[in-house]
C-alpha positions as CSV (number, residue, x, y, z in Angstrom):
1,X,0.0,0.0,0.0
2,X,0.9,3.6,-0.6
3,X,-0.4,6.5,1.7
4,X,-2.8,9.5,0.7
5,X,-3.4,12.2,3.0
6,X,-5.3,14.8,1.8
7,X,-5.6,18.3,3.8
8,X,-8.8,20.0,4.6
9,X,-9.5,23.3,6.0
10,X,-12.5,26.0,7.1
11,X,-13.6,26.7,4.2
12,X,-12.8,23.6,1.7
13,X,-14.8,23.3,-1.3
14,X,-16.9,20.0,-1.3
15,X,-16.6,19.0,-4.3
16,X,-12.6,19.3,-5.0
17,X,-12.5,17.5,-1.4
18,X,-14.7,14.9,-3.3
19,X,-12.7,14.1,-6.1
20,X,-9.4,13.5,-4.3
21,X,-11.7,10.9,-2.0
22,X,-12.8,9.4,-5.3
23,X,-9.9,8.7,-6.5
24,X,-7.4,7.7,-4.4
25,X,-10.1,6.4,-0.7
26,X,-12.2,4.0,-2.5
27,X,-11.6,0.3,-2.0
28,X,-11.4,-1.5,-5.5
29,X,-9.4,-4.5,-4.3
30,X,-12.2,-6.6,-6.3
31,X,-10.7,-5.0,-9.6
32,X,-7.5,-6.2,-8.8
33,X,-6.7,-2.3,-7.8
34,X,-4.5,-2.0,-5.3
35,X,-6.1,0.0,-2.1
36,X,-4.4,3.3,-0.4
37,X,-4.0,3.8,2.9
38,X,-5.6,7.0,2.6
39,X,-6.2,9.6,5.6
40,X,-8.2,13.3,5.6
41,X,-6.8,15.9,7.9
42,X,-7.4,19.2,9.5
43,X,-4.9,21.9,11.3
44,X,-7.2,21.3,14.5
45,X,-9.3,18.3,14.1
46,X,-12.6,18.1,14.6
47,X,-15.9,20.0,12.8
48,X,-14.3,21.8,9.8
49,X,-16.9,23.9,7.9
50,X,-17.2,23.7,4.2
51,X,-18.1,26.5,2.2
52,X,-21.7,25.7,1.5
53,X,-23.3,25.6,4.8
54,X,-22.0,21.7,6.4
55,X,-19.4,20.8,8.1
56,X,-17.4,17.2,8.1
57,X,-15.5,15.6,11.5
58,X,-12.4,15.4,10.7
59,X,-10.1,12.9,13.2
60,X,-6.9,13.5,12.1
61,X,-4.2,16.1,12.7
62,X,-1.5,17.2,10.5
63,X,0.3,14.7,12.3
64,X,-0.9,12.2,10.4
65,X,0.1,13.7,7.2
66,X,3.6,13.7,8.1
67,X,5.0,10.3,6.5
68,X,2.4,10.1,3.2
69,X,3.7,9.1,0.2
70,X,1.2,12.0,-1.8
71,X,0.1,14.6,-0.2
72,X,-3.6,16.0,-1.6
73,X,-4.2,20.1,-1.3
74,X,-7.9,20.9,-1.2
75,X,-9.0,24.7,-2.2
76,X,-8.8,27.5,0.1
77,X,-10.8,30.6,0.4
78,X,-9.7,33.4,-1.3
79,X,-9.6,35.2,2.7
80,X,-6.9,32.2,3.5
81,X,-5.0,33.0,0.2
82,X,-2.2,35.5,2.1
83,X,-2.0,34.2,5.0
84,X,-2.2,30.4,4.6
85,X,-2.0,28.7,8.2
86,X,1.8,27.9,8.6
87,X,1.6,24.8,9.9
88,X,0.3,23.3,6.6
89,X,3.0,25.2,4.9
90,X,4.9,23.4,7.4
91,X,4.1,20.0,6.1
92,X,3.8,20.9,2.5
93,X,7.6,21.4,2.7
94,X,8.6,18.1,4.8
95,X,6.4,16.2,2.4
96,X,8.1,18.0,-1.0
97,X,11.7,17.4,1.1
98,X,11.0,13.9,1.4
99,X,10.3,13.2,-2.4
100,X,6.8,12.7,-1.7
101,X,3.7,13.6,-4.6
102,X,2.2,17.0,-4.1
103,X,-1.0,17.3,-5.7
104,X,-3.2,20.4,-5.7
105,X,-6.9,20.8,-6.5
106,X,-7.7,24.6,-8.2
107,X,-6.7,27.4,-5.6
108,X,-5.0,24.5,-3.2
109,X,-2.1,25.6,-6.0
110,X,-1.9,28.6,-3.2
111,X,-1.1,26.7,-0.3
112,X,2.1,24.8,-2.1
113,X,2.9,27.9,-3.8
114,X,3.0,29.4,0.4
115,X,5.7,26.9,1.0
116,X,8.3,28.5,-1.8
117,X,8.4,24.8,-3.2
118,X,7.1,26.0,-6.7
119,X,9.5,28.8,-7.0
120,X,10.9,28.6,-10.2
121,X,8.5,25.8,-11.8
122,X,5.4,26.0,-14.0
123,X,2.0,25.6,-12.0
124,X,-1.5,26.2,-13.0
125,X,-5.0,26.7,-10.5
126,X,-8.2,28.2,-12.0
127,X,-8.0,30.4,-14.6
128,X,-9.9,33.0,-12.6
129,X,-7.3,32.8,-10.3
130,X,-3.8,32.9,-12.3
131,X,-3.2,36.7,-12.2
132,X,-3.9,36.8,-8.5
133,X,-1.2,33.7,-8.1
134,X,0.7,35.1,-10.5
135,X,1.1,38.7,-9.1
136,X,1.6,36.9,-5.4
137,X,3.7,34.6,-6.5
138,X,6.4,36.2,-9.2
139,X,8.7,33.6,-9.3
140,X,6.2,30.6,-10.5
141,X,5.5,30.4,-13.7
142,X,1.7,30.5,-13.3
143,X,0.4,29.3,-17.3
144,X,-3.6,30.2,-17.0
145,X,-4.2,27.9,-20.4
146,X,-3.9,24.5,-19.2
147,X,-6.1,21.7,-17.0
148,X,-2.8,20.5,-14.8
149,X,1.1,21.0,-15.1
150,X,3.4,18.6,-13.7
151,X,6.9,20.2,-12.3
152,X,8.9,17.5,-10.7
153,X,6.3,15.9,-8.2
154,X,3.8,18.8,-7.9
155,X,1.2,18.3,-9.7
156,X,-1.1,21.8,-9.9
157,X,-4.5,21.8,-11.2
158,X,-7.4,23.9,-12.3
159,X,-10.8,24.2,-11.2
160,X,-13.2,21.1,-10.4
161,X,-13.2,18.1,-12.8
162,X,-9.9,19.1,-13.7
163,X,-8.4,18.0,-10.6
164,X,-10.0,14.3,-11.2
165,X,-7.7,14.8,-14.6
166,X,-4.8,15.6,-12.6
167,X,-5.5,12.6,-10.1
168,X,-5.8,10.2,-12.8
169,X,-2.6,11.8,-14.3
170,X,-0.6,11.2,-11.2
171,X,-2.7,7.5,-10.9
172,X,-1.3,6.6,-14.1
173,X,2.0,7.3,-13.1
174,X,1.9,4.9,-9.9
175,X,-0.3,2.0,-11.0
176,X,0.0,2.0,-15.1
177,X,-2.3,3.0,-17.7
178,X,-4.3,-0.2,-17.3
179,X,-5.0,-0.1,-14.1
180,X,-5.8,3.6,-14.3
181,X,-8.1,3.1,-16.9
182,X,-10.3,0.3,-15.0
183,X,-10.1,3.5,-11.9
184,X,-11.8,5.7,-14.6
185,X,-14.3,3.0,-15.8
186,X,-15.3,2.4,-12.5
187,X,-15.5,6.9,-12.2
188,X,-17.5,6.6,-15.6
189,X,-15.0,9.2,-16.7
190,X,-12.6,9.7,-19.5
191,X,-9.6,7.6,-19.3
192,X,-7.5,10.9,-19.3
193,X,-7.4,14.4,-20.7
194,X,-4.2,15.7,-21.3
195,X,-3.0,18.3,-19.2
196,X,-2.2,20.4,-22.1
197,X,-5.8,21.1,-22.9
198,X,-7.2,24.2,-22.4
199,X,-9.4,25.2,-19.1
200,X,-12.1,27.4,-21.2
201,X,-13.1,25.6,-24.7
202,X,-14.7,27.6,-26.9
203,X,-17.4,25.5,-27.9
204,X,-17.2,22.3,-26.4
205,X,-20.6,21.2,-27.7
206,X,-21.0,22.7,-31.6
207,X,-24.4,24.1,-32.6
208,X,-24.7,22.5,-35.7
209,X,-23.9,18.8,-34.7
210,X,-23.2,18.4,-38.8
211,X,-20.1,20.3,-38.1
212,X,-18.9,18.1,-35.3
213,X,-15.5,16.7,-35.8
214,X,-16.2,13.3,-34.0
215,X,-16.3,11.6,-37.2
216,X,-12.7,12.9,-37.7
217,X,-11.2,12.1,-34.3
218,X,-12.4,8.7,-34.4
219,X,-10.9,7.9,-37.7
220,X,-7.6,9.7,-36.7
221,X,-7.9,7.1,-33.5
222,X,-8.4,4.2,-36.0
223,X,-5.5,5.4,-38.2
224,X,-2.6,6.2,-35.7
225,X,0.0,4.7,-37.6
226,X,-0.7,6.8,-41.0
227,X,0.6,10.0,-41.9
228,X,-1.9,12.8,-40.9
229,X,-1.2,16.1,-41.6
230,X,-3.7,19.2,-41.2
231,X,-4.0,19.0,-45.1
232,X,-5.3,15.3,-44.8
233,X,-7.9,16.0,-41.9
234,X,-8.9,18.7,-43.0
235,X,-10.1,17.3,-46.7
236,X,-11.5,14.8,-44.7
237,X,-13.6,17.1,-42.8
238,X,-14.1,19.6,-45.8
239,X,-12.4,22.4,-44.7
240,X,-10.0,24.6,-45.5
241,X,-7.0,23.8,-43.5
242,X,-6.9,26.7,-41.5
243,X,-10.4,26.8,-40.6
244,X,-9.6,22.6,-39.5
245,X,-6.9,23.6,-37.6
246,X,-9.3,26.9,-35.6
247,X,-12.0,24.5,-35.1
248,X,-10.5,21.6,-33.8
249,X,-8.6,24.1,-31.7
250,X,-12.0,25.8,-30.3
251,X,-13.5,22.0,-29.9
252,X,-10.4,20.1,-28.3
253,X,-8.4,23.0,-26.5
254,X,-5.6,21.5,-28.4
255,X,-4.3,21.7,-31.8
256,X,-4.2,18.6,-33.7
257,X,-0.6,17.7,-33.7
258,X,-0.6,18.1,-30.1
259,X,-3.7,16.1,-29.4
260,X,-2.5,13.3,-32.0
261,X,0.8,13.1,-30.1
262,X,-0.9,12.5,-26.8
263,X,-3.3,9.9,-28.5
264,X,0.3,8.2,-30.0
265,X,1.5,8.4,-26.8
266,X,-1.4,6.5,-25.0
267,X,-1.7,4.0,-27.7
268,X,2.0,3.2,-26.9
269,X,1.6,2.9,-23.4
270,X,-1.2,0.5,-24.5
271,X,0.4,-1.5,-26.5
272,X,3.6,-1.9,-24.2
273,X,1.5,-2.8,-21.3
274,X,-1.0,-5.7,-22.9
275,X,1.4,-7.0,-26.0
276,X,4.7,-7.9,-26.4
277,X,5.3,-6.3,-29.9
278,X,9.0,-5.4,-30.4
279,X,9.6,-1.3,-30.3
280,X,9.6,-1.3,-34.2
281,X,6.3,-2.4,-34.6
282,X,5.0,-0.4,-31.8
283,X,6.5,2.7,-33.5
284,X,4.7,2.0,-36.8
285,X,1.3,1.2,-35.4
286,X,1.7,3.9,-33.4
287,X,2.6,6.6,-36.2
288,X,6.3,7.7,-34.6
289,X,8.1,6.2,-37.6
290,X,11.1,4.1,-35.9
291,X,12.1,2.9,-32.5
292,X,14.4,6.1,-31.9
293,X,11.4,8.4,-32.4
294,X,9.3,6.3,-29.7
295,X,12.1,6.2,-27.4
296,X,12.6,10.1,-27.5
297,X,8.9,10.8,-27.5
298,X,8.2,8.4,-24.7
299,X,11.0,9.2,-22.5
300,X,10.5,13.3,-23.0
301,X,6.5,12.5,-21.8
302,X,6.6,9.6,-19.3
303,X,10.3,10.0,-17.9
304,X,11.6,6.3,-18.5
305,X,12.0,4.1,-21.5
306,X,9.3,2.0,-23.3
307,X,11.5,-0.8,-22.2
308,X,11.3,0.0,-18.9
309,X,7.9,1.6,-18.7
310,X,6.6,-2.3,-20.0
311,X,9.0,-3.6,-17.5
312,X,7.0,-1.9,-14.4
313,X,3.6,-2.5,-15.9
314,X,2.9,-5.0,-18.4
315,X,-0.3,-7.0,-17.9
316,X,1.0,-10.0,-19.3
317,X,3.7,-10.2,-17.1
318,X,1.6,-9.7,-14.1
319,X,-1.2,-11.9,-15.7
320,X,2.0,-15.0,-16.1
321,X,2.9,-14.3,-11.7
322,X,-1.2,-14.2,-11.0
323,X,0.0,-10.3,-9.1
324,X,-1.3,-7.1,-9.7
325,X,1.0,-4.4,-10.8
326,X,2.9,-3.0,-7.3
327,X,2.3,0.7,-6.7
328,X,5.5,2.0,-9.1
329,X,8.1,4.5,-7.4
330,X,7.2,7.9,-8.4
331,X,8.3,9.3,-12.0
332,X,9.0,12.5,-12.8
333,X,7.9,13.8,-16.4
């Protein structure tokens, strides 16, 4: 087992609380998932109000917090935002001294951001929140634009279902894409949206369902291992390129090479985990063209090898000792 604590205090948003309980304080031992010791705590134990007019008993002081291997930020009230209670800040920094997971939910970005661990790194929290972080908090690079960022093992995130994005990001990272996926399943819940995306899409649902690109992303999904540039999809869509490239922009919050990439990726990740098709073959099915490109690509997203990244969680290795995948040692991207 692996230990989650996750911090709550007066004034916590519900729902963000929610999601980190979701995902990591759940008992799915009967999908061969393995459990977390997981624990919620308070600065002073006891009846902690949430923002919407309940409050929860809490047991457990910070104290308990103090040997977790991730460490789970819930948001703060904008009141709390310059003057965050120092003992938290307190065991933000053991925790980020002793190589544990930091993961923030929207504005709990300001609490890691108190303890001076993200000086100098990328972090995100809700875009209505950015320039406030960013005018407190000069020396983090505070990028508005994007669901999560990963900087080392912080993991910031933006408002609501984005922090469920971030906590399958980091889920991924300790148990394997397989095993993340059967969390997400379970969540009814997109295996995972990159953290790349933006936080405000344009028109997420078109008006004119004729002009969706569904059919498009579905046979870019189907055709991974082809060459597809904008010119291609966009023909395919009847577009002009340029308008292709805006709308799938304003529809994805990504543009299509950057979205394809991430869908290469996760193929790959696939493909290593439940097959054992050499590198070559996973390069070509995969559309990165050689081993070397796969290699480079995978090691620049995922921070090992595909050799090693199949040697930690391939299914048919674990399927051949009757084990589930052990809870990996954290990776940074």
């Amino acid at each position: 087992m692996r230990s989650v604590a996750v911090v709550v205090q007066p004034g916590f948003a519900p729902f963000e609380f929610g999601l980190a309980c979701e995902a990591f304080g759940l008992d799915r031992s009967d999908d061969g998932i393995p459990n977390f010791d997981f624990r919620i705590v308070a600065p002073d134990p006891g009846v902690v109000p949430a923002n919407i007019g309940f409050s929860l008993n809490v047991e457990h002081g910070l104290e308990a917090a103090r040997d977790v291997d991730i460490l789970v930020l819930a948001p703060i009230p904008r009141a709390q935002w310059d003057r965050v209670d120092e003992r938290v800040v307190e065991v933000v920094r053991a925790a980020h001294a002793r190589g544990a997971w930091l993961l923030s939910v929207c504005s709990g970005a300001f609490v890691i951001a108190a303890a001076g661990v993200l000086d100098g790194k990328r972090a995100t929290t809700h875009w209505r929140y950015a320039d406030t972080m960013a005018r407190m908090y000069p020396r983090i690079d505070v990028d508005p634009d994007v669901l999560y960022v990963q900087s080392d093992n912080i993991i910031t995130s933006a408002g609501t279902a984005a922090g469920l994005d971030a906590c399958l990001h980091l889920l991924r990272q300790e148990l394997g894409s397989e095993l993340a996926n059967r969390i997400a399943r379970r969540m009814v819940v997109a295996p995972q949206r990159d953290g790349g995306q933006a936080q405000f899409i344009a028109s997420p649902i078109p008006i004119d369902t004729s002009l969706s690109l569904a059919p498009v992303t579905e046979w870019m999904l189907q055709n991974l291992g082809a060459e597809l540039s904008v010119d291609r999809l966009a023909a395919r869509a009847h577009m002009s390129p340029r308008t292709f490239a805006r709308r799938f922009k304003a529809d994805l919050g990504a543009t299509p090479a950057a979205w394809l990439a991430r869908q290469r990726l996760l193929h790959a990740q696939r493909l290593l985990e439940e097959t054992d098709l050499g590198l070559d073959r996973i390069a070509a099915e995969c559309g990165f063209g050689s081993a070397a490109v796969l290699r480079q690509n995978f090691a620049r997203t995922m921070g090992l090898t595909p050799t090693a990244y199949r040697a930690r969680f391939s299914c048919a290795a674990d399927a051949a000792s009757g084990s589930v995948p052990a809870v990996a040692e954290a990776i940074p991207a």
